[in-house]
Every structure is written in C-alpha cells, then in structure tokens.
N, C-alpha and C positions, 0 to 999 in steps of 0.2 A: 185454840188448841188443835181445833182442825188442821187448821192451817200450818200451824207447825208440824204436825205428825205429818202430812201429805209433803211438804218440802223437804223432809229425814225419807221419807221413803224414796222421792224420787230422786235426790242425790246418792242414796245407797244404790238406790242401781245405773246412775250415770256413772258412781265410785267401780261397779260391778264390772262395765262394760271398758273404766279408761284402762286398762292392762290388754286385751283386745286390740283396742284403738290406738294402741302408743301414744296413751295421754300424758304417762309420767315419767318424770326423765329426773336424772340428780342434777343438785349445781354441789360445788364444793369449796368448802370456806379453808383454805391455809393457815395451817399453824408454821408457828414462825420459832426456830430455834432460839433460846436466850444463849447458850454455849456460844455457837457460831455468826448468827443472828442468819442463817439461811433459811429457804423454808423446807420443813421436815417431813411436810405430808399433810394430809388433808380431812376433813371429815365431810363424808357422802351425806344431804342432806336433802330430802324426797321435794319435788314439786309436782304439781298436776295441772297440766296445760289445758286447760277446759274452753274450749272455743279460742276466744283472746283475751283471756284473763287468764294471769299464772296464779292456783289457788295455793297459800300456803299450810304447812301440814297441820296445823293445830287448824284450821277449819275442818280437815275432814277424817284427821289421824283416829280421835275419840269416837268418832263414826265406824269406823273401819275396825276397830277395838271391839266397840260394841257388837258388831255383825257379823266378826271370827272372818272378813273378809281381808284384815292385818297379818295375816299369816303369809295367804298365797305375793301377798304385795309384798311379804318382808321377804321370801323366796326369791323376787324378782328383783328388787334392792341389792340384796347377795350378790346374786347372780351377777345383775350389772356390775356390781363395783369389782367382780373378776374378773369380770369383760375388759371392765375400762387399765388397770391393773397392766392385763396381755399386753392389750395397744399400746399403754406407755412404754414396757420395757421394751417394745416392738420400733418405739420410736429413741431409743435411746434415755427414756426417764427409769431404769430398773430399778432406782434405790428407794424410791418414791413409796412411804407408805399410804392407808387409806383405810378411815375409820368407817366404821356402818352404828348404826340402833339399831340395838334388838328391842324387839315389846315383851311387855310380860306375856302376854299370851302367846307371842311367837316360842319364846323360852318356855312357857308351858307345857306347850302342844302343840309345837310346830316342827317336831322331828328335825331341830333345829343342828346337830353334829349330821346326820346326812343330806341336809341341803348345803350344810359349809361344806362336808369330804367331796359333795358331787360336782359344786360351781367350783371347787379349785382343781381338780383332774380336769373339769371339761375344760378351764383354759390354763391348765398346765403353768402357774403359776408358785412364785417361791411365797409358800404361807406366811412369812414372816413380814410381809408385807400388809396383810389385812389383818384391821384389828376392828374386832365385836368390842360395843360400848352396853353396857349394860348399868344399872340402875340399881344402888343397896337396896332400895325396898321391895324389888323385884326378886331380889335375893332370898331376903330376912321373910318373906311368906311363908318357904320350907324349906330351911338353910344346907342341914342336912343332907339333903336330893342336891341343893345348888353348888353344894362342893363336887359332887360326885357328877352333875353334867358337864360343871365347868373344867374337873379333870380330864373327862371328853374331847371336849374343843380344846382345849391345853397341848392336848395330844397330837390333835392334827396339825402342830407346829404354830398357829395363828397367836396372835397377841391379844388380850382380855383388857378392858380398863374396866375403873371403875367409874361411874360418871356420879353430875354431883354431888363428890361425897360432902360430907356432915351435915344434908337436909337433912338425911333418914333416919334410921335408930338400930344401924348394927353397932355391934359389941366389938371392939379390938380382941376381942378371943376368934372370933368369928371370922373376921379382918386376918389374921393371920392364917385362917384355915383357908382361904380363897385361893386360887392358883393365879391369882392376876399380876399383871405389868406394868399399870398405871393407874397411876389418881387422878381424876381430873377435880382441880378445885373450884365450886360453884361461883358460877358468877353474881351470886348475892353476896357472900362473902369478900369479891372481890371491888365488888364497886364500892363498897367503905370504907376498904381496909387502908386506905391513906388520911382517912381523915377521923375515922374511930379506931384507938389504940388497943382496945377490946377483941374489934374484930381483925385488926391487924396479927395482935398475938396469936390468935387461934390461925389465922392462914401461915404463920410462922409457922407451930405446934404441926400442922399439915404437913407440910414440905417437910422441915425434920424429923417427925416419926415415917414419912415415905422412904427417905434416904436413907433412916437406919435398916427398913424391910428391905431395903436392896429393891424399892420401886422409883418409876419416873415419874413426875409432876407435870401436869398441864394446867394453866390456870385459863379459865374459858369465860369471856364477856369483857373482856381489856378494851376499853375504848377510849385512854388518855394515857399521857409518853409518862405522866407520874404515877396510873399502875403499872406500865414498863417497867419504869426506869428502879420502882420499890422490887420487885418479883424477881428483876435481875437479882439486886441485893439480898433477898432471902435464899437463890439460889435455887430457884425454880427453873426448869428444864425446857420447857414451851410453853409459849402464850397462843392462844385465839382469840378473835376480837372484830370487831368493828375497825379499832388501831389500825390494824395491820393488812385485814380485808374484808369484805365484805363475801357469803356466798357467791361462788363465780359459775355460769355456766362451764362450760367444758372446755372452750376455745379461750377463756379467758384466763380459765387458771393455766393451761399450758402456756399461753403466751408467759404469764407471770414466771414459770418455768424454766421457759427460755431464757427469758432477760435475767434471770438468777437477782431476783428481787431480794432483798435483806432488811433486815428489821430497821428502824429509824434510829438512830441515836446507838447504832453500835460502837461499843466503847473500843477507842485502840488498844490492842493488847501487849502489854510490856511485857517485853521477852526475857529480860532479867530475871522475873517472877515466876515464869509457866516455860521453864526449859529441860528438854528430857533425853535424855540421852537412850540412844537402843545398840544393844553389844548384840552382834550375831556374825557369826561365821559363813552366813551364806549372804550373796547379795539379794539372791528374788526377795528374800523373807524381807532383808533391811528396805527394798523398794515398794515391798506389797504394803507394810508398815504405812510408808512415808505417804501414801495415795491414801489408804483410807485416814491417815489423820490431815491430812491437807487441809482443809476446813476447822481446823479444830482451834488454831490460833498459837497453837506453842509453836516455839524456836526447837529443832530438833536438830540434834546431833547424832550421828553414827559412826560406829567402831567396830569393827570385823574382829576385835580378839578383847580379850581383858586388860594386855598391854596397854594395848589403845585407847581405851577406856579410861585407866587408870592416869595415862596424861591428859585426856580431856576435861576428866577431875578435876585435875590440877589446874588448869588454865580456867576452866569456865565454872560459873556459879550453877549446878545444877539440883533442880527439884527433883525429880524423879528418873531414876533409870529401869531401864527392863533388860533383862541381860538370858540370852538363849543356853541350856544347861550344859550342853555336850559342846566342848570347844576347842582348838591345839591351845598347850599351854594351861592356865587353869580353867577350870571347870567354874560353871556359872555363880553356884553354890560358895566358891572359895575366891571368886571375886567378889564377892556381896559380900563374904565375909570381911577384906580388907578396906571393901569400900564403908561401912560400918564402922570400924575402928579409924580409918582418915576423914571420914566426910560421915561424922553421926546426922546432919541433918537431914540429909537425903535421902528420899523414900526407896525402896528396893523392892522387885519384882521380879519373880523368875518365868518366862513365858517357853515354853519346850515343850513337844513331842516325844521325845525320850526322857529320863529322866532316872537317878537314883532316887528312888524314893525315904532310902532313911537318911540317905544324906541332906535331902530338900527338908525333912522332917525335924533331922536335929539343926538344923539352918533356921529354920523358923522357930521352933523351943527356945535359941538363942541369939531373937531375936535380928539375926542378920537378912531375912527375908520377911518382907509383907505381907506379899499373895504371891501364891504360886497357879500362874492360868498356864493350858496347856495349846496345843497347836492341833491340827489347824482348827482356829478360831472364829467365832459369830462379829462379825464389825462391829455391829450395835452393841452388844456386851460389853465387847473390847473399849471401845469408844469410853462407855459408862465405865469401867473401869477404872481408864484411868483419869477419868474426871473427881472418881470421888479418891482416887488417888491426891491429886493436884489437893482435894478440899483437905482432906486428913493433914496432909502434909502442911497446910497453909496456918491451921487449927493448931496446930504443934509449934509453929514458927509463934504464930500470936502469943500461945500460952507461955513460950519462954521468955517470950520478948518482955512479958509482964511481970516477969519474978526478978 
C-alpha cells in the first residue's frame, strides 16, 4: 500500500510538471462521413509523452480527476485544439471540424464557457468548428444548472454532442431540454448490434428518435466493414473506429487530409434516385449551392427562372427541388405550387432571403412547400437539410410504393 500511494504521488507531480515540459500533445482519430464517405472531422484525443513512452489517458485521466489537476489540463486541451483549428484553416483545411472531452470536473468548476470564449478569440477561429463532447451522466448530477451552462456554450456558436449515450440514465424529457447537436452512439452498443437483434433495434431506436430531434449521429468503436456497411443502412451520419482509423498524430491525420481518404465500400450513388434540382435567379447563389453540395453525391440540376424549372421537370425524374422566392416571371411560392399539382412526388423547398411571408405561409397550410430555409445560410444545416429531405422523400415513395 506504501508503495502504491508513493507511485500516485510521484506521478501526480510528474502529471503536475508535464504541461510545463510540453509532455502532452493530442493525436486525432477521424470520423469518416456515411453521406459522403469523406472524412468530416476529428476528435482531439490527450497523450502524455513521458520520457519514451507515450502514456495513454485512462492511465493518468482518473489521476488528474482525482487531483482537480483535469482542469488546468482540460484548459490546455481547449486551447490547443484552437490552435490546431487556425493552422488548418491556415493551410487550406477550413471546413474541418474537431471534437474535444470535457471532464465532469472541468464542466463543474472549470469556468468552462470562459476558457472556450478566450481560446476561440485568441485564435480567431469560426466556432462552429469545435465541438465539446460531454457525457449524460455528467449531465444528469444537476440537470437543471446543465441546461442553463450548456445554453452558455451554445451561445458562443460551438457544437455540443452528447457522448455515449444509453450508458447513462437521462430521461428523454431531459434529452430534449439539452441544446445539443450530436449523439454519439456507444461503442458497446455498436459491437453487437450485427449480431444481437435486441441491440441492434435499440441502435436503430438511437439514430431514429436523433433524426426526429433534428440531431446528428456518430456511431464510435466501428471496427468491421459489417458495422459500416449495417449503420449506413440505419442511416447514421458518421462513424469512428479502428475501421476507418486509428488515433493519428498530427502529421498523419493531415497527410490523410490531403489525400482526401474515404470510407471503404462507399456505395455508388444512383443519380436517378438522389436528383435535385435548384431554381434561382442569380448565378453566385446557383454556384455557391453547387460547391457546398459537391460531395454530397446527388445529380444536380439548375434553372435561373420557374420556366426553366418547370421543363426540367418535365424531362428529368426529380426528388427534390429548392426554388429561391423573389424571381421574373413567377414567384418561388407559385412555382411549387404547380410543381405540386404536375410532379405530387417531389419534395419542395423554399430557400430566400426575402420573402412574402403570408404567401410562404398559405404555401405551406397547402401543402405546396415543405421547409421554408432562408439565406444566407449555415452549410452544415443546409447540407442536413436536405439530406433528411432526400429521407422524407424516399419514406414517401416506399409508403406508396406499398399500397
């Protein structure tokens, strides 16, 4: 027992000194898009280089917990990952998100919203790139407080997930009160769920009640192409894994970067089925469009008026269109109307910066618009949009197809 308590002391103060010494550095493991199959961003994952051994964190994390010396260290974690954040967009990687762990203690009492406001002002970075991982039963201690910090950090633009969930024992009352962006689904969950149909349903039951919250899905501990290839199928959003990679240091994941690495077994994507047409009057808008969905896998088409529009219809088989409101000729509103009564199958979207509003309003009451998004627009939003556009739509084509 001696000896154990003398080897916790002197490691708490070798832990004490490695921040000092720039003992700790991140490596970062890639999650890999199931949409696109590209990769979507990463989660910052602590090491500590102690002489020549790299020590990994569950040796010294519960140490560092224990000693309230998790704070200053999860400060520095921060920090770095807005560091690293700069440099990429610095090098041309801007779109590039990057997850962090928060500890309960740091979420405690680690004046946790002014070490996030200060590391993103010092490197002047777009919030929406870092995203805090937090833990439900980090939460569920005093839920109450944890709505009202997580509003906090909400605030300062950044992204929240939840990490993973259905170990713990929050309540979907609770679950809904949270300001978060993500679920991440546990990777205990996930290593069964191809081979026990129990725990399969419940990762189903995950992913579907996420996508009604209007959240994203990560499924995290993938390390075989048959939880891929099943997760695709449920329509989960990102995987991490072993799969796909391994934590990388810093020059390794950039390399992966570069060479624009993609998930294995990305399915080709039939254009017939994922085809969208975009009506707008201006061209930047129909080019800005075409760039951020580039990756996205549909066949896109574009029309500068509703005329135009209205013969692409006619020629081609289209799933979804988004049509801009103020335009010569008719108005966005009164083309979605005819496109509605000629092409009932096809989803409809009004995307605009101006806008009549009672006319978007009695447009929608009857049924001739979907969603109505406005301009200028978040990509990642956009993106999700109309992905669970493409789903609705496809959900509807199923359900008829079967009557």
């Amino acid at each position: 027992m001696n000896s154990a308590s003398s080897q916790e002391q002197e490691m708490e103060f070798a832990l004490s000194q490695a921040l000092e010494r720039g003992e700790l550095e991140l490596f970062f493991q890639p999650k890999g898009d199931l949409h696109n199959g590209r990769i979507a961003g990463a989660e910052a994952l602590l090491r500590w280089r102690r002489g020549d051994s790299l020590v990994m964190p569950g040796h010294f994390i519960p140490l560092a917990e224990q000693s309230g010396l998790v704070v200053p260290i999860g400060a520095w974690v921060i920090d770095s990952a807005c560091a690293r954040l700069r440099a990429w967009a610095d090098q041309g990687y801007s779109e590039t998100r990057l997850a962090v762990n928060v500890s309960a203690r740091q979420f405690s009492v680690g004046d946790l919203e002014t070490v996030v406001s200060e590391a993103l002002a010092r490197h002047a970075i777009n919030p929406g790139r870092l995203e805090l991982e937090l833990t439900e039963s980090m939460l569920m201690d005093d839920p109450e407080s944890a709505v009202i910090q997580l509003q906090r950090l909400k605030n300062l633009g950044i992204k929240l997930s939840l990490d993973d969930f259905g170990t713990g024992y929050s309540s979907f009352t609770y679950l809904s009160h949270f300001p978060i962006d993500t679920l991440k689904v546990d990777q205990s969950f996930v290593r069964h769920m191809v081979s026990n149909a129990k725990i399969a349903g419940i990762v189903a039951a995950i992913i579907g009640l996420a996508h009604k919250m209007h959240l994203h899905v990560v499924a995290e501990g993938v390390e075989s192409e048959a939880q891929l290839a099943y997760l695709r199928r449920l329509g989960c959003d990102e995987i991490q894994g072993f799969f796909f990679s391994h934590p990388l240091p810093e020059a390794e994941y950039l390399a992966l970067l570069g060479a624009d690495k993609t998930l294995p077994g990305q399915p080709t994507v039939d254009a017939a089925e994922r085809t969208l047409l975009l009506v707008d009057d201006e061209s930047g808008i129909l080019s800005a469009l075409r760039r951020m969905l580039r990756y996205e896998g549909y066949r896109i088409l574009i029309a500068n008026n509703a005329a135009e529009g209205l013969e692409l219809l006619a020629l081609e088989a289209v799933q979804v269109v988004i049509s801009d409101q103020r335009m010569p000729g008719l108005t966005g509103t009164e083309f979605l109307t005819r496109v509605k009564d000629m092409h009932p199958d096809c989803l409809r979207i009004i995307l605009s910066g101006q806008a009549d509003m009672a006319s978007v309003i009695d447009a929608i009451n009857d049924g001739a618009v979907y969603k109505f998004l406005t301009k200028p627009w978040d990509d990642e939003k956009l993106r999700e949009r109309i992905r669970e556009a493409f789903r609705f739509q496809a959900a509807l084509a199923s359900i008829k197809h079967t009557q």
